[in-house]
C-alpha positions in Angstrom: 0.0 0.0 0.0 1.0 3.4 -0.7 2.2 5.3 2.7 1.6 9.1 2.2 0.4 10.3 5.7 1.1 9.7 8.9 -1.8 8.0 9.3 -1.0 5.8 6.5 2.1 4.7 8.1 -0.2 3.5 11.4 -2.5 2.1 9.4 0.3 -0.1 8.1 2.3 -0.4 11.4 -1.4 -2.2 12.8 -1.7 -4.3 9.3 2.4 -5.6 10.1 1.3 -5.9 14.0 -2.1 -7.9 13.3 -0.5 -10.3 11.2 2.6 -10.7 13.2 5.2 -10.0 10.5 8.5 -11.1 13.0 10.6 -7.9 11.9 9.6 -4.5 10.8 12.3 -1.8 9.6 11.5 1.8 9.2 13.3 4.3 7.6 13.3 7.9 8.9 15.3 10.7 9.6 12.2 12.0 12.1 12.6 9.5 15.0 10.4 11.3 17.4 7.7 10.9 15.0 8.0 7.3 14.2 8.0 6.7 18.2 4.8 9.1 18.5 3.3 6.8 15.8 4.5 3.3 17.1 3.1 4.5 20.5 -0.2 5.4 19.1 -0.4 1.7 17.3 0.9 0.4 20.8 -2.3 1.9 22.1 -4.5 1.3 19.8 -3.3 -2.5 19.7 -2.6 -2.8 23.6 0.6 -3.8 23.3 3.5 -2.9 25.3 6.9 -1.6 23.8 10.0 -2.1 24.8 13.1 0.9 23.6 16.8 0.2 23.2 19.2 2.2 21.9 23.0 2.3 22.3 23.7 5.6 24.4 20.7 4.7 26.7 20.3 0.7 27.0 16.8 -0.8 27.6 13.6 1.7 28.7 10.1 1.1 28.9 9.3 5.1 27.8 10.6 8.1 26.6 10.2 11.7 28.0 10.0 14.0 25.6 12.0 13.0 22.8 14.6 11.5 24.7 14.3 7.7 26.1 14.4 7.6 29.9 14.7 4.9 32.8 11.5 4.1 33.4 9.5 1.4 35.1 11.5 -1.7 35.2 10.6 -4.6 32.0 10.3 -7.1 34.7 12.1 -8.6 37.5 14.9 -9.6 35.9 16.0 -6.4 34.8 18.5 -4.6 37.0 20.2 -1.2 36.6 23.1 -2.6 34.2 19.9 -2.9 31.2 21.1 0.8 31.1 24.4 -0.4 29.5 23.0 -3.5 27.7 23.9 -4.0 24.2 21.2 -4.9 21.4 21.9 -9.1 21.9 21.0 -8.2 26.1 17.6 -6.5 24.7 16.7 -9.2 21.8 17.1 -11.7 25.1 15.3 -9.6 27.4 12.6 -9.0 24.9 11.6 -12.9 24.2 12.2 -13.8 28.0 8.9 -11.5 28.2 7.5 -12.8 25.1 7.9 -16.2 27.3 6.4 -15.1 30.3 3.3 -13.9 28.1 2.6 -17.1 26.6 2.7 -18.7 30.4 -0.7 -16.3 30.9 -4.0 -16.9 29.3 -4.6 -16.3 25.8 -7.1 -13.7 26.8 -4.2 -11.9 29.6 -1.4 -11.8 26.7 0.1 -8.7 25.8 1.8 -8.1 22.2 5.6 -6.7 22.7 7.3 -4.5 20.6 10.8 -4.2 20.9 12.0 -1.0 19.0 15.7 -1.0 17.9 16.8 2.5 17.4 19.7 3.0 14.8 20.8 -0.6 15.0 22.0 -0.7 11.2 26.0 -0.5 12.5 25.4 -4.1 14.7 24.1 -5.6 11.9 25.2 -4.5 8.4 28.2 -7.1 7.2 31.1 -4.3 6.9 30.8 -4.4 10.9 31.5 -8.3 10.9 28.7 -8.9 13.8 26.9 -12.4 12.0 25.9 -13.7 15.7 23.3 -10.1 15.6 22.6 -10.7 12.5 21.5 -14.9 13.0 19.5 -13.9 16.2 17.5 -12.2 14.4 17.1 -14.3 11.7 16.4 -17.1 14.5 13.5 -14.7 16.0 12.2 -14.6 12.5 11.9 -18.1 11.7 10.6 -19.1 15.4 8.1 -16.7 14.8 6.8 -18.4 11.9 7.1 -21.6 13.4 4.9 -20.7 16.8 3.7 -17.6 17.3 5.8 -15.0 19.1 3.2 -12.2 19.3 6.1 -10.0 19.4 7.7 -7.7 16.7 11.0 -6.6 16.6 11.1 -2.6 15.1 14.5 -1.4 13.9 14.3 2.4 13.5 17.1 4.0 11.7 17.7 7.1 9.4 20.1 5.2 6.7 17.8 1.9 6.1 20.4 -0.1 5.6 20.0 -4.1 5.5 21.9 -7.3 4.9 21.3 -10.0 2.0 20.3 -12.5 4.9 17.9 -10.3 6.5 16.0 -8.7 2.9 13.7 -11.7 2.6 12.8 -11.5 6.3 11.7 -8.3 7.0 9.2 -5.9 6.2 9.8 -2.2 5.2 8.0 0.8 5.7 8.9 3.9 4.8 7.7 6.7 7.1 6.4 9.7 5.3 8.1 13.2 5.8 5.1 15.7 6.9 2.1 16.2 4.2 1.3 19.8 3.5 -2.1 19.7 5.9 0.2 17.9 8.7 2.8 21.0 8.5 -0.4 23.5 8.0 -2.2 22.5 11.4 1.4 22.8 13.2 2.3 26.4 11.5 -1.5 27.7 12.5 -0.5 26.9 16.4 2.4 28.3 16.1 1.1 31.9 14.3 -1.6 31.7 16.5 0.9 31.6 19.2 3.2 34.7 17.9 0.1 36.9 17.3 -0.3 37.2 21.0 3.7 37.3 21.5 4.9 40.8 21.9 8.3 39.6 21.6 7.6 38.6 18.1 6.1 40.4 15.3 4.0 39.3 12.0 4.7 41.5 9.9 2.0 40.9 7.0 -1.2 39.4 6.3 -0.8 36.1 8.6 -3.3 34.1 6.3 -1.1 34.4 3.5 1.9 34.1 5.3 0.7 31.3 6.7 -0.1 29.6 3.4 3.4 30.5 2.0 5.3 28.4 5.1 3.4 25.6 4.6 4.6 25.4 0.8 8.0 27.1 1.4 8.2 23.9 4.1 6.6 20.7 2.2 9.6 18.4 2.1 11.2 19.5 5.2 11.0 17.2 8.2 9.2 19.0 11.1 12.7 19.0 13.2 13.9 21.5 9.7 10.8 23.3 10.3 10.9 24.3 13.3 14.7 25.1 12.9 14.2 27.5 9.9 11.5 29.3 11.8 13.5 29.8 14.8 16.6 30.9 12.7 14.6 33.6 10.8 12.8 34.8 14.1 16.0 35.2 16.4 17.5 37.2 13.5 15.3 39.9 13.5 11.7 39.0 15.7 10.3 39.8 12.8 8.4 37.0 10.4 8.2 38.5 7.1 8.2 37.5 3.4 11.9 37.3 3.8 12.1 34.5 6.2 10.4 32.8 3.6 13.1 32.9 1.5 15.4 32.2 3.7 12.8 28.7 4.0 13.3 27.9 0.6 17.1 28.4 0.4 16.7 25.6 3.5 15.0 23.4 1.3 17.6 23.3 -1.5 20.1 22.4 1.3 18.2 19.7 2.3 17.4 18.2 -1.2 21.2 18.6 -1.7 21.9 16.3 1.7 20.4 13.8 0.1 23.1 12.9 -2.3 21.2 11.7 -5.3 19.0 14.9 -5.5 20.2 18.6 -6.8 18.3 21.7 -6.4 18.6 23.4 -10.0 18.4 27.5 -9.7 16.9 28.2 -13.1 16.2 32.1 -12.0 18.2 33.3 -15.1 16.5 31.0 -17.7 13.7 30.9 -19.3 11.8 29.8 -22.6 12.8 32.1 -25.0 16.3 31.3 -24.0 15.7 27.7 -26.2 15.8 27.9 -30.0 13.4 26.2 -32.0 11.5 23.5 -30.8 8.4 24.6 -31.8 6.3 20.6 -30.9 7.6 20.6 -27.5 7.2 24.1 -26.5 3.8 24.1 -27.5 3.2 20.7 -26.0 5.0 22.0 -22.5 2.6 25.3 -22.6 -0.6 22.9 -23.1 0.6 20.6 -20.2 0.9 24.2 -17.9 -2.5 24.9 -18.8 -3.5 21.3 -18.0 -1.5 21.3 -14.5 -3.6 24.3 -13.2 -6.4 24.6 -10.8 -8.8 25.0 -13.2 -7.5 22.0 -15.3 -7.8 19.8 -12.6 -11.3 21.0 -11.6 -12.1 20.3 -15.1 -11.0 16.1 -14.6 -7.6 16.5 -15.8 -4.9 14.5 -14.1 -1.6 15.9 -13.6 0.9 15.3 -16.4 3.4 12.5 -15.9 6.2 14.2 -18.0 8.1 14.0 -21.0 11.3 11.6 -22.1 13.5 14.1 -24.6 15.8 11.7 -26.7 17.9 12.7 -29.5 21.3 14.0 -30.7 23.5 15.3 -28.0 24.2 19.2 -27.5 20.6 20.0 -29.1 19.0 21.4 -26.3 17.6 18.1 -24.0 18.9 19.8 -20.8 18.3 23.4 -21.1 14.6 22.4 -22.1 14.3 20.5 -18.6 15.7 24.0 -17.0 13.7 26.1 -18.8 10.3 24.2 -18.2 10.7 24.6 -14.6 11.3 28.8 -15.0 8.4 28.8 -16.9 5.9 27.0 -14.8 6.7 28.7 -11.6 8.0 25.6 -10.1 11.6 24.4 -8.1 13.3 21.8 -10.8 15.3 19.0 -9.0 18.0 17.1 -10.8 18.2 13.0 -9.9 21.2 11.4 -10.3 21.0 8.0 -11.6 24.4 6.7 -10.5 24.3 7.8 -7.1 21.0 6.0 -6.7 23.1 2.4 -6.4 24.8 1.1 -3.3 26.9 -2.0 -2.1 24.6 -3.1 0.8 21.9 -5.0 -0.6 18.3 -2.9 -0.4 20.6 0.2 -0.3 19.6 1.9 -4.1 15.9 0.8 -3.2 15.8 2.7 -0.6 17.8 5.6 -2.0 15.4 5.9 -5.3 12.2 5.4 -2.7 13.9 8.0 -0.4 14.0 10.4 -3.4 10.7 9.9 -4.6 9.3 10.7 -1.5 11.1 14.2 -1.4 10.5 15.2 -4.3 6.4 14.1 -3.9 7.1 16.6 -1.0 8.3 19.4 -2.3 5.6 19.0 -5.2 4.9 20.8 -7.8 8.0 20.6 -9.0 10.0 18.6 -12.4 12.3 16.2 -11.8 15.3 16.1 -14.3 16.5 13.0 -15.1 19.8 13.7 -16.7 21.1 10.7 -19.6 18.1 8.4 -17.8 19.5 5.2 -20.2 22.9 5.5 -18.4 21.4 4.5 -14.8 19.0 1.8 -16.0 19.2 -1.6 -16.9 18.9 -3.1 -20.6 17.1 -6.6 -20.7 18.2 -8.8 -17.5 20.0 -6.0 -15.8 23.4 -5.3 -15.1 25.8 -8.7 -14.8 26.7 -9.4 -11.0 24.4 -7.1 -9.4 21.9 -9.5 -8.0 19.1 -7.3 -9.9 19.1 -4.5 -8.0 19.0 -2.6 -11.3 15.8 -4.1 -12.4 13.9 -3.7 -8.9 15.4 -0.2 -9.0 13.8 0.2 -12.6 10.5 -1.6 -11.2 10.2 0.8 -8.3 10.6 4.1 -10.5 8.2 2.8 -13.2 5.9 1.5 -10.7 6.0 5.6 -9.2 6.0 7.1 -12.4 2.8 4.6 -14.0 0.8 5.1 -10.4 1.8 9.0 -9.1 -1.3 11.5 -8.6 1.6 14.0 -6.8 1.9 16.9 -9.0 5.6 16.2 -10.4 6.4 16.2 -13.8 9.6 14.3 -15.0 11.5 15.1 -17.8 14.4 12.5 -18.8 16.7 13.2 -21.3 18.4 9.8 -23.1 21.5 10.4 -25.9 21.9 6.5 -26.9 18.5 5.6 -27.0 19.5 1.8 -27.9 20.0 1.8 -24.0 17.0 2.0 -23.0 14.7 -0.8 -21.7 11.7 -1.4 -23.6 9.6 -1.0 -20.3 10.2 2.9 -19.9 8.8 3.4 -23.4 5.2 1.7 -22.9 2.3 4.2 -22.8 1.8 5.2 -19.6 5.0 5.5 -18.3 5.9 9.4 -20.1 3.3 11.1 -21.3 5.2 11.7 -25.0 8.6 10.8 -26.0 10.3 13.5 -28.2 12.9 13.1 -30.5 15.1 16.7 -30.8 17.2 16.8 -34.0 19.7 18.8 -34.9 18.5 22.7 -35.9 17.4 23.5 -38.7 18.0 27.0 -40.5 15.3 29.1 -38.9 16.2 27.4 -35.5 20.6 27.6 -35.9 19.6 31.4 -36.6 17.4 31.9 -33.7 20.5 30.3 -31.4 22.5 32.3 -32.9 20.6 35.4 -31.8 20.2 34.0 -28.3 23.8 33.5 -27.5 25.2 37.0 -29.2 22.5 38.6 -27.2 23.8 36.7 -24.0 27.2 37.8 -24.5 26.5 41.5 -25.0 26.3 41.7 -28.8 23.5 42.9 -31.0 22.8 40.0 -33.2 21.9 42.9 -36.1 25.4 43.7 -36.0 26.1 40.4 -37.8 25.0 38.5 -40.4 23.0 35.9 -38.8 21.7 34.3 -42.1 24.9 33.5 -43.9 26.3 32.0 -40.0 23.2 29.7 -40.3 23.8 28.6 -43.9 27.5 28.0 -42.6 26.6 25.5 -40.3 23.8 24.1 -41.7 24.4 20.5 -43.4 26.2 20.1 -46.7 24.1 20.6 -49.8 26.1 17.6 -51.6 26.6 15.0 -48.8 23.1 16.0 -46.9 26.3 15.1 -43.8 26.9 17.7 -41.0 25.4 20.0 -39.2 26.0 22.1 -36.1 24.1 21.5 -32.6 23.0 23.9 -30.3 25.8 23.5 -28.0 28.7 23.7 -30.9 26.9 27.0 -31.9 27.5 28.5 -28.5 31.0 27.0 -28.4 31.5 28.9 -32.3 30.3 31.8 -30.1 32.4 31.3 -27.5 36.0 30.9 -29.8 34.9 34.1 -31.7 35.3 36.1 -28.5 38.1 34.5 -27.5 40.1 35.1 -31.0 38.4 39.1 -30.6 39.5 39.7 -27.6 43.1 38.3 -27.8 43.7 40.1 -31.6 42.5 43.5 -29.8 44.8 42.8 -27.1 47.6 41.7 -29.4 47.1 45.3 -31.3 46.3 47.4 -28.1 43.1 48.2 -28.9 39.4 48.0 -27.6 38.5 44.2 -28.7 35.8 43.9 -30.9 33.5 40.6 -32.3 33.7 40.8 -36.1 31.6 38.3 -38.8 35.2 37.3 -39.7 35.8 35.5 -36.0 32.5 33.9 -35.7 33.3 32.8 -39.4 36.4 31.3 -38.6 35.5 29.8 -35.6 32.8 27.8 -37.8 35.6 27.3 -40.4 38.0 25.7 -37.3 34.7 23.3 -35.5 34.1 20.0 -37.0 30.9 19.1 -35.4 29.4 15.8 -34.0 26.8 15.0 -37.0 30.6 14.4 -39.2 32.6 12.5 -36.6 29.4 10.8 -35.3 27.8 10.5 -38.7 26.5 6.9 -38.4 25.7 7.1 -34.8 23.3 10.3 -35.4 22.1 8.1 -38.5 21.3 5.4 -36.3 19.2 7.4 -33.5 16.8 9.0 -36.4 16.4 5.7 -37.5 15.4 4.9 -33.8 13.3 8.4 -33.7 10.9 6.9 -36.8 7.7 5.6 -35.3 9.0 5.7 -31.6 9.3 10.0 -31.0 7.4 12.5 -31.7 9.7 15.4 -33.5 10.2 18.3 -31.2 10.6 20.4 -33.9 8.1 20.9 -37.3 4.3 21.2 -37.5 1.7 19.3 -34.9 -0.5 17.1 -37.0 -1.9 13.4 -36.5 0.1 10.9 -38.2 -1.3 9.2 -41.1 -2.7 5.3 -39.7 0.3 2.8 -40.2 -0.3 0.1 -42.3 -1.6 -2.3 -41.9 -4.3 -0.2 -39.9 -5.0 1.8 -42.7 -5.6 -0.8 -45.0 -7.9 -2.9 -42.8 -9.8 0.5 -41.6 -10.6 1.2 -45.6 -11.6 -2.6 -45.3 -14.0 -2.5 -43.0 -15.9 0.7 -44.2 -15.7 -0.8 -48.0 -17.6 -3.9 -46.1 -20.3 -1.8 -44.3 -20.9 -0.1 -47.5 -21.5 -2.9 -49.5 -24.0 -4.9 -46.2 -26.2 -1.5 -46.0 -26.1 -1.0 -50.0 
């Protein structure tokens, strides 16, 4: 089941509990609330729990977010369970699991036994196998006679061992949903309104409604942190500190290792040339992702996988789609995702997801997607973890209602599995060509402009003919990116001949010219690879450049559709 809420994650807890599943590992980074919400199952369930963690042995209850030396287990537990290591609470825990059975069936009490941060006594690089087999042991009795105990190890890294994977369940505990962090934030204003110490200095309501979005994707420990921070500073909770919220947030996203907050601030559409298909198809898909689209029935996009020829404009399209809809865009690194420990890149592409569900709406950039996913059977020796990694971001991407859109880019398209390109999966899959005339002169205007030049001062036309493809050979070509590289030489060769001649450097139609002259491009060093991913393009992408019109039916469609009206002709003639 799919764990969005807090309430989700008890729901589930009581689900592992009822049907005594022996092990149960959560991963968090928000301890206290995965203890408020084991305690509430507890309740619910009437079971007792038992804590253990390293600094603070074995306790019956916490105060405050800190475990303490409660009431005592049972008799056999002395003052030295303070100091007890995690095979001391595993023992104590099933002495009482003992005890319960002795009672009748109606008397017994389920145990918990909640391990926090145990991963470093039982992950192999620490060498500790007897941990490891006890648990193993616990596991297997417990399928064998019932325990009516469960074992909960609570840690923030998740990590596992191949001899525990198949044993135990995971959860994933959701970071705070936007009306989880909204109830919190109104106690708190609510609070500061009536604190002279403090002043709000703006309409609360919509102050109150920007925290909650400036903090979705922040665990409630961040939260509080980054409201603390900005009201020390200045006892003042403004528009500012929300700022200062956000700039938390790309922190955070940036913590995670496999995520990257982009800042697109400088960009926008008009900075891509040409791609006339995919702009227009992006500006639809913003009207579509609105309020008033959704009102209408319309489910939010899924996204968009860009293939084609390298240096065309994949990546700044990603960028630019963000700027222009108003929303963060996070980059997702495919080859940090993987791990050593076994259950590791699971949990780090899960972990991910999760965020970036969070911090919704927002596009996720997949950056050359074919290089961080398996091709048929998965990579050799890597006990498919590239396939469930594959399964588990097709499986998000087929079933996700959260308002991200992903956009993946893919240069050798040969790569990719034949899964990603179902229906269903992206909403369209472009191929993006190399430019064509209108489109080399349009980058060249965009990138003279960049740099400080008026593009009138040149003759744009005749640089577009220049590195457009050969008349004779219909070979070559120049990319986006080897247009802004011509750009970039010209100034260089400018500068350094004004330099050279003590003068004021100047860009002349004769640098940019020879800088063309001096660039053999990718579509003639590459020819038969660039052949090859057209020949891919035919029938798979749509063109991202060219006029929008419904194919023509494929045949045989065609031909049987002209059969079947000739045949309902001829029966109602």
């Amino acid at each position: 089941m799919k764990i969005g809420t807090q309430k989700d994650f008890e729901h589930a807890l009581t689900l592992a509990v009822s049907s005594l599943h022996p092990l149960v590992a959560i991963h968090s980074f928000e301890e206290n609330r995965v203890i408020d919400s084991i305690e509430r199952v507890a309740i619910a369930e009437k079971c007792d729990i038992i804590f253990w963690s390293c600094t603070r042995g074995i306790h019956m209850k916490r105060i405050g977010s800190l475990l303490s030396g409660g009431k005592k287990v049972q008799e056999h537990q002395s003052a030295s369970d303070q100091n007890a290591d995690v095979m001391t609470a595993i023992e104590l825990f099933e002495r009482k699991l003992e005890k319960e059975r002795e009672k009748k069936s109606s008397e017994r009490r389920k145990t918990f036994l909640v391990l926090l941060d145990a991963s470093p006594y039982l992950v192999e690089r620490h060498n500790n196998p007897v941990h490891r087999r006890r648990l193993r042991d616990f596991a297997l009795q417990s399928r064998l006679s019932s325990k009516n105990g469960v074992i909960m190890l609570v840690s923030a890294d998740g990590e596992l061992t191949q001899e525990l994977e198949k044993e135990i369940l995971r959860l994933e505990f959701p970071l705070p949903t936007k009306d989880e962090i909204k109830v919190w934030v109104d106690d708190i204003l609510e609070r500061l309104k009536t604190t002279a110490a403090v002043k709000v200095d703006e309409d609360i309501e919509f102050l109150k409604e920007a925290v909650v979005n400036a903090s979705s994707g922040l665990t409630m420990y961040e939260i509080r942190n980054a409201l603390s921070d900005a009201l020390i500073e200045d006892r003042v909770l403004s528009q500012e500190d929300i700022r200062e919220i956000y700039r938390l947030k790309q922190d955070v996203v940036k913590k995670s290792g496999i995520l990257e907050y982009i800042d697109t601030n400088d960009l926008s559409m008009e900075d891509v040339g040409g791609l006339d298909n995919l702009k227009e198809w992006l500006r639809k898909r913003a009207l579509a992702s609105s309020e008033k689209g959704r009102e209408f029935g319309i489910t939010p996009p899924k996204g968009a996988l860009l293939t084609g020829i390298p240096g065309c404009g994949k990546s700044l399209a990603a960028k630019c789609t963000a700027t222009s809809w108003g929303i963060p865009l996070i980059k997702l690194d495919m080859g940090r995702v993987y791990a050593s420990l076994v259950g590791a890149s699971e949990q780090h592409i899960r972990h991910a997801i999760s965020i970036c569900e969070a911090v919704s709406p927002c596009v996720l950039w997949i950056d050359e997607i074919e290089k961080g996913l398996p091709r048929n059977r998965g990579h050799v020796g890597d006990s498919g973890v590239s396939l469930r990694v594959l399964a588990t971001f097709l499986t998000w991407l087929q079933e996700k209602t959260a308002p991200v859109f992903v956009i993946a880019t893919a240069n050798e398209t040969f790569l990719l599995p034949p899964e990603i390109l179902r229906k269903g999966r992206f909403d369209e899959v472009f191929f993006i060509d190399l430019p064509n005339d209108e489109e080399r002169t349009e980058i060249f205007r965009i990138h003279l402009q960049r740099v400080g030049h008026d593009p009138k001062s040149y003759d744009i036309a005749r640089l577009s003919v220049m590195t457009g493809r050969d008349e004779a050979s219909a070979e070559g070509g120049f990319s986006g990116a080897e247009i802004e590289a011509v750009v970039r030489e010209a100034l260089v060769s400018a500068f350094s001949e004004g330099t050279a001649k003590k003068q004021a450097p100047r860009l002349e139609q004769r640098h940019l010219e020879t800088a063309i002259l001096e660039t053999r491009p990718l579509a003639v060093t590459r020819a038969e690879e660039i052949t090859e991913l057209r020949r891919w393009s035919d029938g798979r992408a749509v063109p991202a450049t060219g006029s929008l019109v419904e194919p023509p039916l494929p045949f045989p469609f065609e031909e049987k559709l002209k059969a079947i009206l000739k045949s309902d002709k001829q029966r109602t003639a």
